[in-house]
N, C-alpha and C positions, 0 to 999 in steps of 0.2 A: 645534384642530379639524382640523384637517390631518394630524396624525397618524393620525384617527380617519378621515379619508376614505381614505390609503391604505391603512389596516388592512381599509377595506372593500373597494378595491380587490384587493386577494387573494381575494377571493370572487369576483371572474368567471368564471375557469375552472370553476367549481364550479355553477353554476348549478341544474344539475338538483338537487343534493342542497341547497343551498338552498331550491327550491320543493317541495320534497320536505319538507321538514323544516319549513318555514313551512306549507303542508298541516295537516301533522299537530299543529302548533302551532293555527291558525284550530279543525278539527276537537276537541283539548282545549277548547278555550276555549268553542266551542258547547255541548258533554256537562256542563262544570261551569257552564255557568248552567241548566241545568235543573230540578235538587234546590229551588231556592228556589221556582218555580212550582210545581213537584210538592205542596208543603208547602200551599203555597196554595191547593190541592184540597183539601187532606185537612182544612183548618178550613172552608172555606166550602162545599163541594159533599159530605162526606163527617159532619164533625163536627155542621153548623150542619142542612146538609138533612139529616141523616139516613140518609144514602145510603149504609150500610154496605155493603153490597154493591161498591161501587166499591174500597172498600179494599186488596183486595188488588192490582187491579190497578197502583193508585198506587204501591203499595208494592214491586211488579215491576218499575213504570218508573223506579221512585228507584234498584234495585241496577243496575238496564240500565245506566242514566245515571254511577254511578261507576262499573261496570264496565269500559263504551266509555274513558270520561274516563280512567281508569290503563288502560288497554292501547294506546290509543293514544299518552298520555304516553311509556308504554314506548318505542314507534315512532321517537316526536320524538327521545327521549333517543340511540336507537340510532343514528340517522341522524345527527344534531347532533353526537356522538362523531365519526363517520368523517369529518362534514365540518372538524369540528375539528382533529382529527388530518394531514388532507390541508393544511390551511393553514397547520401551525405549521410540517410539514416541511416544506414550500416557501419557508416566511420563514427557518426555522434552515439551510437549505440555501443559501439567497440567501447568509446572514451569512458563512458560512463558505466559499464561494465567491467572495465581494468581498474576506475577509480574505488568499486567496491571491494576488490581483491587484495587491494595496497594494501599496506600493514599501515597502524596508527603514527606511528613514525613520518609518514608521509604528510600526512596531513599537521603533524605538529611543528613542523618544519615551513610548511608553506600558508597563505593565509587563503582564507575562503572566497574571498573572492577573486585573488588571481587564478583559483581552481578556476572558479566559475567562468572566466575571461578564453582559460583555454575550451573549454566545453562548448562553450555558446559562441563568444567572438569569432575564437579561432575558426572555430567549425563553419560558421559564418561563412568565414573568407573565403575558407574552401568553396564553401556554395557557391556564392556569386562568384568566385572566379577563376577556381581552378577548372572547374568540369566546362563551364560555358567557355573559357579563356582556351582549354583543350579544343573544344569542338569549332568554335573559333576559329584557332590558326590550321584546323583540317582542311576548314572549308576554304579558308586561304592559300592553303598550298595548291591543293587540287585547281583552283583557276590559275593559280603559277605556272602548275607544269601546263595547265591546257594555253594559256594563253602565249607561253613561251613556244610551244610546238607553231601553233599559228604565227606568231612572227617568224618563228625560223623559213615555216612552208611559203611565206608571201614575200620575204626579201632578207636573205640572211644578213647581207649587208647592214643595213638596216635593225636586225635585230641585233648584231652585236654593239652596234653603236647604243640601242637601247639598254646595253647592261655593263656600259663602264662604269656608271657609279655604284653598281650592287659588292664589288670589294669595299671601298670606304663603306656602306651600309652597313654590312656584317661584318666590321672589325671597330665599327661605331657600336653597333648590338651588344658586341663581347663585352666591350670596356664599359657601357651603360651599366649591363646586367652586373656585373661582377659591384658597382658604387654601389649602385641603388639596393642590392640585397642585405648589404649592412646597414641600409640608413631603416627598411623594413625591419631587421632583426630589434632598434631602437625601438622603433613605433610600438609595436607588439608587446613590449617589453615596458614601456611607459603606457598604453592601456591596459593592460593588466596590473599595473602599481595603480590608475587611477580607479579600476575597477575594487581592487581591493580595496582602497580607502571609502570609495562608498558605502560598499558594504558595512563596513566598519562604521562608518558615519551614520549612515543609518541607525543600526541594530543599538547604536549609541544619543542617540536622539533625546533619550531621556536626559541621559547624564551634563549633557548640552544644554537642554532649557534647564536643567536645575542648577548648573554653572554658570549659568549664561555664559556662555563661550560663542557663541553665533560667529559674531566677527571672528573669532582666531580658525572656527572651522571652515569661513567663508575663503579665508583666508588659504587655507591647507588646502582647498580645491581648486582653489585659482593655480596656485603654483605648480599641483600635478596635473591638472588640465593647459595650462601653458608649456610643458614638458609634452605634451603629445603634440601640440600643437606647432611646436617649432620644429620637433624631429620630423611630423607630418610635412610642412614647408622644406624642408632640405630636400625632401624625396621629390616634393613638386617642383623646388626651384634647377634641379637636374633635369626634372622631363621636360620645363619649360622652356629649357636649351636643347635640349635634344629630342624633341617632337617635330619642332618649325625646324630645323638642322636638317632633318633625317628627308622631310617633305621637299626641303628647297634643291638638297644633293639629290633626291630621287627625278626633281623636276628637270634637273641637267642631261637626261635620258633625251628625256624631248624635244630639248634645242639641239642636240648632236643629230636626231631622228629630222628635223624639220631642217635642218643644215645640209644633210643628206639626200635628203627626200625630193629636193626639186630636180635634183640632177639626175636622179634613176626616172622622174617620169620624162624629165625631156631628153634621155636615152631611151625612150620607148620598152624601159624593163620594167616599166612599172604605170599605171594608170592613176587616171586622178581616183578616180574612186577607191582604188586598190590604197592609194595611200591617206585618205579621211578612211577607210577602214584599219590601218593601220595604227593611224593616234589614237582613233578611238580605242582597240585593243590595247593600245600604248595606255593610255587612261586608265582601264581597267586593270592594266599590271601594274601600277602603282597604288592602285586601294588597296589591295593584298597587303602587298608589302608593309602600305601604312599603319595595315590591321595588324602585321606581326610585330610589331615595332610594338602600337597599343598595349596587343595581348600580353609581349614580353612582360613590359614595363607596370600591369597588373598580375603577372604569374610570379614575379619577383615578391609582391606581398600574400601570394598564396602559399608561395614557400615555405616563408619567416613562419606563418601560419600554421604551416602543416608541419614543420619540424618540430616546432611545439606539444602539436596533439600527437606525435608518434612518440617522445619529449616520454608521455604518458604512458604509451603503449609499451616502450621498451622498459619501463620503471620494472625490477622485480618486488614482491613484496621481501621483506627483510622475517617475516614469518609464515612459512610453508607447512605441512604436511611433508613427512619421511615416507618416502616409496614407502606402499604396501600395508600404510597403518589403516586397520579396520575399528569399527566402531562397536564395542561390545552390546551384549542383547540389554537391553532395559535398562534402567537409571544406576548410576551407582552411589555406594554409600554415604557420600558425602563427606569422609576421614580426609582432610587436606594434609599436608606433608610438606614442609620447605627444609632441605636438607644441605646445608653447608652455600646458601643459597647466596649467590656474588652477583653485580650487576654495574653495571656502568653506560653511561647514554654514549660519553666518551672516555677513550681509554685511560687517560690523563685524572681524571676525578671519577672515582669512584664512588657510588651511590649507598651500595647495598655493602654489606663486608660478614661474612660467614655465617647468615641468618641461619639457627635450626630449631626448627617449631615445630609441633604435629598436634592437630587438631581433629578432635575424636569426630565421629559423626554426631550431630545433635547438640555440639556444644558450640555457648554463645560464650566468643571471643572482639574484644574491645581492642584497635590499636591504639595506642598513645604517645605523646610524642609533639617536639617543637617544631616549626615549621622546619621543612628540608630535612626531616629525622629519616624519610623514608616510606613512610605510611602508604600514600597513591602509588608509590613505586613498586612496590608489595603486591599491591592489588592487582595491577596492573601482569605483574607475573603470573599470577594465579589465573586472570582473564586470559592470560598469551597474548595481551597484545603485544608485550616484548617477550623474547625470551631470554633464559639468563645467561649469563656471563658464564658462571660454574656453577655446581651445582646440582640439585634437578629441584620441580616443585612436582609432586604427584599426588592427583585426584583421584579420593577410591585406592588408591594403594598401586597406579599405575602413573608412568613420570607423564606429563601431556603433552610429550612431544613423540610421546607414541601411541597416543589418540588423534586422531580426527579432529582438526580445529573447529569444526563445525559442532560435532560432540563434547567437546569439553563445556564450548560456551552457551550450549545447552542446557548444560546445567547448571550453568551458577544463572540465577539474578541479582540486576544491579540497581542498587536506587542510589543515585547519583545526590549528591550537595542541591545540588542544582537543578532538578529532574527538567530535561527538554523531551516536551511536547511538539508534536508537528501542528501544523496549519491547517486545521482539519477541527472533525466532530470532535466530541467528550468520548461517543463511542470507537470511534477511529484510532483514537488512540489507546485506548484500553485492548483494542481489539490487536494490538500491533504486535504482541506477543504469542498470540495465537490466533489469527483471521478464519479459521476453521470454528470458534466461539459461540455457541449461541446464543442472544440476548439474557435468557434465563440465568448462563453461565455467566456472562457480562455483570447481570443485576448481584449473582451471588457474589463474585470478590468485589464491589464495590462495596456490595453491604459489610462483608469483613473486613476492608478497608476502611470504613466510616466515609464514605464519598456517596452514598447513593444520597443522601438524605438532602446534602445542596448539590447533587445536579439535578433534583429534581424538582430544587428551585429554580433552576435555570432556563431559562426563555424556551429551549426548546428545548428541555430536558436533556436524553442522550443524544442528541440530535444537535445541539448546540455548537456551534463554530467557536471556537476559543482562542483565533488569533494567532500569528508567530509566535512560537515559546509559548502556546499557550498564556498571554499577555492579557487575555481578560480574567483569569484565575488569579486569587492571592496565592502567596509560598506555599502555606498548608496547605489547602485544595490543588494544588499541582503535588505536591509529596504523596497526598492520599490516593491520587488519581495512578502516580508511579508506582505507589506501596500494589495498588489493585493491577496494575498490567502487569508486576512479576508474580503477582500470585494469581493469573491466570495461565500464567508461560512454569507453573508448580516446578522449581528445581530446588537439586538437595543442597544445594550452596546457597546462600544469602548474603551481597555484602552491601552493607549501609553506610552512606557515606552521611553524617548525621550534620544537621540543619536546622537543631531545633532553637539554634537563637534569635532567628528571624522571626520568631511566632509568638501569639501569646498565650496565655498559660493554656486558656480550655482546648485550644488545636493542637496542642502541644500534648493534652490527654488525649486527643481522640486518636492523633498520631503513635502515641505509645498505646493505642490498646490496638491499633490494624499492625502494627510491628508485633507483637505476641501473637498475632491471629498469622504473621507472615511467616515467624521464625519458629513456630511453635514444629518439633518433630526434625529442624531443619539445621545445618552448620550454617552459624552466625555469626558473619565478624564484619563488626563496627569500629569507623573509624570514628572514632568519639573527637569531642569539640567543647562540651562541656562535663567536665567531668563527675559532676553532682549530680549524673545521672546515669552509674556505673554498677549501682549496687547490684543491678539484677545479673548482672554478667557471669559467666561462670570464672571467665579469665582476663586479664587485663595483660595487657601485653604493651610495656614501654619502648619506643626507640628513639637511640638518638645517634645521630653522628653514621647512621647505616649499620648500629648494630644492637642486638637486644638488650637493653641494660637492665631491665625487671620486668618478675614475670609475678603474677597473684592476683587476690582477690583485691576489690576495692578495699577491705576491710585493712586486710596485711599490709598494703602498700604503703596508706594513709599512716600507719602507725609506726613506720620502720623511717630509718632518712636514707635519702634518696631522691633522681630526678621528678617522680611520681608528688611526692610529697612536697616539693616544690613548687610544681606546676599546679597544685589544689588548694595550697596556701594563697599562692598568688591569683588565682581566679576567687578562691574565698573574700580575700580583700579587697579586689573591686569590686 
């Protein structure tokens, strides 16, 4: 129920087109009880007295009566649309607004596309069926109570006979709603593992036809698609019992009504017409009800839905801003600092183990090191995307957790192993570090990057669409294109995650000469991959095991024994 009060919650801001829409809902619900009274003229005041004359007018008021009734309905629908729409985008805006706040933890934890599943699915469901499911059983009550007031006024007798079955209803309801919201909890839960494997599948598509693996992925989608499909069937094979249930017990209303009913007209307490006006209201208080039964049995998968996307909303991020930290005037010196620096993803293994390093402004620093030594983990500190265990790490001669997370990562730029590109222009993406850019500004870091000269071969120059991940670019032209968006976005940190074995030798030059043009004036620290390409470094910084084990020039390293001299031998011989 909690989820259902802040789903309603979202409706404050909204108020008028709420009372607006409930209006026009109250107004349907008056026009369609009409028709039954109407009828009830036309046996007793028209057919019985002979009062043809009246006929037509009856007959005026019956088309008035559905006429008003759908045009106004029209009204409710139009309005109930915008108010729907106004609510969904505000909660699918919340979603994805909280998702850019989460700390990278989040995301490394979970996969991209059951994010995605919650954003879009979830939010979905809300759409189609919480706000309309809401509005819905409004308009369903309100003919409840009105159509209840009317049997009571015409033959109480009668109308309580019309509401012995509404206990077993509502204690059918209870026990429904309480199965069926854990069989939704499944669904939900199995489309978002299907949704994520798509993604996956997809984005993997190459690896697939180069494997030929076809069948084994045909294969891995049939089974999580049969996984939504059966938990989906459990949910149906409940309502398929309990829809025709709910219909046959509510139809028992009206043998009790029609059991009773001859004997109040032939006591003269009642008329024929009075009582064909009374089934027929009889009629009409059981589409309600069959409508709240629906509603339920769809607000049950708006739940699973929305608990999800709140799921997100209550997430805190795991790295904040300290009350009160301000952001100093202009850029700082660039001087990094890692002091006694500990780190752990989990308490249990230990990543990092008493790192202490200072790195002047201006100098270019190399990490090195076996896989799992620590390196990304490093960086990653530096970035804040996590922070440390103990410790501090500070920027400019200040720890960064008493800067502005917004400020710190300011000023480093990052050129990733792997630079991702968005789905977009050449210039779009260059421009993504600073969107304030002006083409002139664009053309100049590409030219220092070594990129202006092939995208100017490119079909439509800066203007060129480059596909997911940038997927029409080779490795170096995406590196180049990365080297030039952080040296548009000009910060005093630089860190390079280096990539230069997937290239051949002359991008491989052109790439070390827009890295001089990047780092030149700037703190540089690279994480190196081949090491035959260290000379120029001021410092070489080994780690292993999460802890520093050698520190120097390429020169020194090479020539001393140690993990360094290891690891250059063994790249030397293959």
């Amino acid at each position: 129920m909690n989820s259902l009060f802040r789903t309603l919650g979202y409706l404050r801001p909204h108020r008028g087109l709420v009372l607006t829409t409930l209006s026009f809902a109250m107004l349907t619900t008056i026009f369609d009880l009409l028709p039954p009274w109407l009828i009830k003229v036309i046996i007793d005041d028209v057919i019985q007295a002979e009062r043809n004359e009246l006929l037509p007018w009856v007959l005026g008021g019956v088309i008035l009566a559905y006429g008003l009734k759908n045009f106004l309905n029209s009204l409710r629908i139009r309005f109930n649309n915008i108010l729907e729409q106004r609510v969904i985008f505000q909660l699918r805006q919340q979603v994805f607004h909280a998702l850019q706040c989460l700390s990278i933890s989040f995301y490394e934890n979970r996969s991209t596309g059951e994010i995605m599943s919650r954003v879009m699915s979830d939010t979905e469901h809300v759409e189609r069926i919480f706000i309309d499911g809401l509005e819905s059983m409004l308009t369903a009550t309100l003919t409840l109570v009105g159509i209840t007031v009317l049997l009571f006024t015409l033959n109480w007798k009668l109308a309580l006979c019309a509401l012995i079955p509404i206990p077993i209803l509502a204690i059918s309801a209870v026990t429904f709603s309480r199965r069926v919201h854990g069989y939704y909890h499944e669904i939900r839960k199995n489309t978002a593992d299907l949704s994520a494997y798509l993604q996956d599948a997809l984005s993997g598509i190459r690896e697939t036809m180069g494997f030929n693996r076809h069948d084994f992925e045909r294969a891995r989608f049939d089974q999580k698609s049969q996984a939504v499909n059966v938990s989906t069937l459990k949910a149906m094979l409940l309502w398929s019992v309990y829809s025709p249930g709910m219909i046959f017990i509510g139809s028992l209303g009206t043998v009790f009504v029609l059991w009773v009913g001859p004997s109040e007209v032939a006591a003269g307490r009642l008329s024929i017409g009075e009582l064909v006006m009374f089934v027929s209201y009889l009629a009409l208080f059981y589409v309600p009800i069959n409508q709240i039964h629906s509603v339920n049995h769809l607000l049950q998968h708006a739940l699973a839905a929305s608990e999800r996307i709140f799921d997100i909303l209550d997430t805190e991020p795991d790295v904040i801003d300290r009350p009160g930290v301000q952001a100093p005037r202009g850029k700082l010196n660039g001087t990094v600092e890692l002091n006694d620096v500990r780190f752990a993803y989990r308490p249990d293994v230990p990543v990092l183990n008493g790192i202490n390093v200072t790195i002047p402004s201006g100098q270019r620093v190399a990490l090195v090191g076996p896989s799992g030594a620590g390196k990304s983990t490093l960086i990653k500190l530096i970035l804040r995307f996590y922070d440390v265990t103990d410790g501090f790490v500070s920027l400019g001669g200040t720890d960064v957790r008493d800067l502005p997370l917004t400020f710190v990562r300011n000023q480093i730029g990052l050129v990733q192993q792997e630079p991702f590109l968005f789905n977009g222009t050449v210039r779009e993406n260059l421009a993504y570090s600073n969107p304030e850019a002006t083409q002139s500004e664009i053309e100049a870091v590409a030219m220092a990057a070594r990129a202006h000269d092939f995208i100017l071969e490119l079909p439509d120059k800066y203007d060129t669409w480059i596909g997911e991940r940038g997927v029409k670019l080779s490795v170096g032209q995406k590196q180049r294109i990365a080297i030039a968006r952080v040296l548009l976005k000009d910060p005093s940190v630089v860190i390079f995650d280096e990539a230069t074995s997937n290239i051949d030798t002359e991008t491989e030059v052109q790439i070390r000469e827009a890295l001089d043009v990047l780092t030149q004036g700037r703190t540089t620290i690279v994480i190196a991959h081949r090491l035959s390409t260290l000379q120029q470094v001021d410092r070489i910084l080994v780690l292993n095991r999460g802890r520093l084990e050698q520190e120097g020039t390429h020169a020194d390293l090479v020539n001393q024994d140690g993990l360094y001299r290891l690891l250059y031998e063994a790249q030397f011989a293959m």
